[in-house]
C-alpha positions as CSV (number, residue, x, y, z in Angstrom):
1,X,-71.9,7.9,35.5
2,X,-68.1,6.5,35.0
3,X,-65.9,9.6,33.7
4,X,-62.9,9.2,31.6
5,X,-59.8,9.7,33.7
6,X,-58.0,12.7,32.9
7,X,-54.8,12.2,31.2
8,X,-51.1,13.1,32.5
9,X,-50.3,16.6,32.0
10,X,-47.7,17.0,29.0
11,X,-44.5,18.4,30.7
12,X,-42.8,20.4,28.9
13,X,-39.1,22.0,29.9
14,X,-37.6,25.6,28.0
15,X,-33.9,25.9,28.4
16,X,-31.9,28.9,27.7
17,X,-28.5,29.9,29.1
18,X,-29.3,32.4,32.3
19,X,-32.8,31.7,33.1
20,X,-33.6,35.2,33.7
21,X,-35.6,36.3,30.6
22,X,-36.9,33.8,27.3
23,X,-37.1,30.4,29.4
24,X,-39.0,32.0,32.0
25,X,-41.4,34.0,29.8
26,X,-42.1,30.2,27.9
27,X,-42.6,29.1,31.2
28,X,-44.7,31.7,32.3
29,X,-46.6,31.9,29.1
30,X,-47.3,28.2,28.9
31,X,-48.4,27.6,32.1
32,X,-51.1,30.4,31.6
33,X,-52.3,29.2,28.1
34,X,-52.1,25.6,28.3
35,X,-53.3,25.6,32.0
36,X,-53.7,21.5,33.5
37,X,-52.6,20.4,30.4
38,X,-49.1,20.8,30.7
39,X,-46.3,20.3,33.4
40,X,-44.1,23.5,32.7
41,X,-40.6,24.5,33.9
42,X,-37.3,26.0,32.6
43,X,-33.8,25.8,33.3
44,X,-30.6,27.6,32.4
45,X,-27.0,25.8,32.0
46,X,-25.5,28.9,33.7
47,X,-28.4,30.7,35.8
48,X,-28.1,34.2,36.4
49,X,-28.1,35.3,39.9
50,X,-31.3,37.2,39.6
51,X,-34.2,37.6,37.1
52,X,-34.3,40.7,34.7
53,X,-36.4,42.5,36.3
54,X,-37.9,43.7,32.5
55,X,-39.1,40.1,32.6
56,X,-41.3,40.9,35.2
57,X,-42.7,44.0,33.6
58,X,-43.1,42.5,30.9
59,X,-45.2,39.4,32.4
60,X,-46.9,41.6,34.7
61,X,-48.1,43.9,31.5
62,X,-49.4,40.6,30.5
63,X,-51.0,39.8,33.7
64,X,-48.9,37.2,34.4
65,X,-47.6,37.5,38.0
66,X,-44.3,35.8,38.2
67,X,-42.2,37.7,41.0
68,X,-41.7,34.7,43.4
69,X,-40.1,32.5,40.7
70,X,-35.7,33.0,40.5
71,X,-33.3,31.4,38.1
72,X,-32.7,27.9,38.3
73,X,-30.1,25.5,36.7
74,X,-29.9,22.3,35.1
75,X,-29.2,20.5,38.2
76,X,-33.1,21.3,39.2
77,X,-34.2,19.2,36.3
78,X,-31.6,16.5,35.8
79,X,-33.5,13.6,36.9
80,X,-37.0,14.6,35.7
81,X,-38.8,13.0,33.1
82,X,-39.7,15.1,30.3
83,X,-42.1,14.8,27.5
84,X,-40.7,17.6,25.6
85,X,-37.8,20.2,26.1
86,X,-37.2,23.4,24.1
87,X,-34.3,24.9,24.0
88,X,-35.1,28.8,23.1
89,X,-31.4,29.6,22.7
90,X,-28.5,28.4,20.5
91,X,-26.0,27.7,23.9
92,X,-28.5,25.7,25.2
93,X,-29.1,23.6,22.1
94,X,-25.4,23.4,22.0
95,X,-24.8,22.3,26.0
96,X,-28.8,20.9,26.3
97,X,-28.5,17.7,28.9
98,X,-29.2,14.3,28.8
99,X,-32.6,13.5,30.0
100,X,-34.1,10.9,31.4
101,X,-36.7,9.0,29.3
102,X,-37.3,9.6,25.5
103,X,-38.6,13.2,25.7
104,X,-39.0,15.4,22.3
105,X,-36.6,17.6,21.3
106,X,-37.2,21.0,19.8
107,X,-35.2,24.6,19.4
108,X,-36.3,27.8,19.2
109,X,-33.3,30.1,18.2
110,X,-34.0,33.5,20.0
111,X,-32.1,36.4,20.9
112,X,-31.3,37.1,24.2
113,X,-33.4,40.6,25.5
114,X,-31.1,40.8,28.4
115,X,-28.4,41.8,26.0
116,X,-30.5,44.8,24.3
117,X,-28.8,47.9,25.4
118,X,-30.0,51.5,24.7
119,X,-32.4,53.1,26.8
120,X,-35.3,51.8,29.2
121,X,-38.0,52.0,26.2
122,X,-35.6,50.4,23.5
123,X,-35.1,47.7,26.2
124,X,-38.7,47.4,27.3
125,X,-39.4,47.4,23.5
126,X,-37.0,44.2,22.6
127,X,-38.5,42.2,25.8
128,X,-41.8,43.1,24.8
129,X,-41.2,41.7,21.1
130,X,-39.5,38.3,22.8
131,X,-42.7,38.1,24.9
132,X,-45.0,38.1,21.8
133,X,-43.2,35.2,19.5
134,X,-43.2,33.2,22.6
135,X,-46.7,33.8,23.4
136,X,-47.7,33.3,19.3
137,X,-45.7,30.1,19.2
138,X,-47.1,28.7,22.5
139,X,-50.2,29.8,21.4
140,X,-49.9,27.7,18.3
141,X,-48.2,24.3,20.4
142,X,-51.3,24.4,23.1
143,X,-53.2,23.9,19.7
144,X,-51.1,20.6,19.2
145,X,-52.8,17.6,19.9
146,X,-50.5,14.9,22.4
147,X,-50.0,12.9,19.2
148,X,-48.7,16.2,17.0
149,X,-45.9,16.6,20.1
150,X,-42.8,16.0,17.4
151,X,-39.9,18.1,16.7
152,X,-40.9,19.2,13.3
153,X,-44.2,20.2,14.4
154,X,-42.8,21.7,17.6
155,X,-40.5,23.3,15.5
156,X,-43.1,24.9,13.2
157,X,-44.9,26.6,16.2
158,X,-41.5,28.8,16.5
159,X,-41.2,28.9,12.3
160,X,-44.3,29.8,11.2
161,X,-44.5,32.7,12.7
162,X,-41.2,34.3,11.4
């Protein structure tokens, strides 16, 4: 019996400004929910030096190892062919590159964790809130069909759940 062959993974691309906290926790997020059917990565225009490590609590309290992965910047991408690429921060949008290929364009304005101050808890409590409208709005775009991967849909996954 002939099986279909399985279509390309979707790759997708978040870009923030550091890399440290809301691009990885996309990355981290989609590549657990949408599993072979998306490529995922992220970038940051000026990468921090190290990961917060709240990220990682945060990830790991969703059971999401990610400890081996580090910052990386836009020249690990440039290049790359993209399908779509999210910015998840307004620098980003502002200084997103020019990519290869015709790749869908969306933007997700959200605030940066890893300027919270206040205490441990207060922190852990504003990484824990980014983690959740990333995980509900790339819960709702691994629900998108390949041919509902526009910007105004893409979009939606990050409005509708304002």
């Amino acid at each position: 019996m002939n099986t279909p062959p399985k279509p390309n993974p979707t790759r997708v691309l978040f870009l923030c400004t550091k890399n440290s906290a809301r691009s990885q926790m996309a990355e981290a997020l989609l590549a657990e929910l949408g599993g072979a059917r998306f490529d995922v990565a992220s970038a940051g225009a000026s990468p921090a030096m190290e990961m917060d490590p709240m990220t990682f609590e945060v990830l790991d309290d969703l059971g999401i190892d990610w400890r081996s992965h580090r910052p990386k910047g836009y020249d690990t991408i440039l290049g790359t062919t993209w399908d779509v690429v999210i910015t998840v921060c307004d620098r980003a949008r502002e200084s997103c590159p020019v990519l290869p290929g015709h790749p869908v364009y969306a933007h997700w304005s959200i605030e940066d964790p890893v300027e919270s101050y206040g205490t441990t808890w207060a922190r852990r409590a504003v990484f824990r809130a980014t983690a959740a409208r990333l995980r509900e709005s790339i819960g709702q775009l691994v629900q998108l069909l390949p041919t509902d991967l526009r910007a105004e849909r893409l979009n939606a996954c990050y409005d509708e759940g304002k």
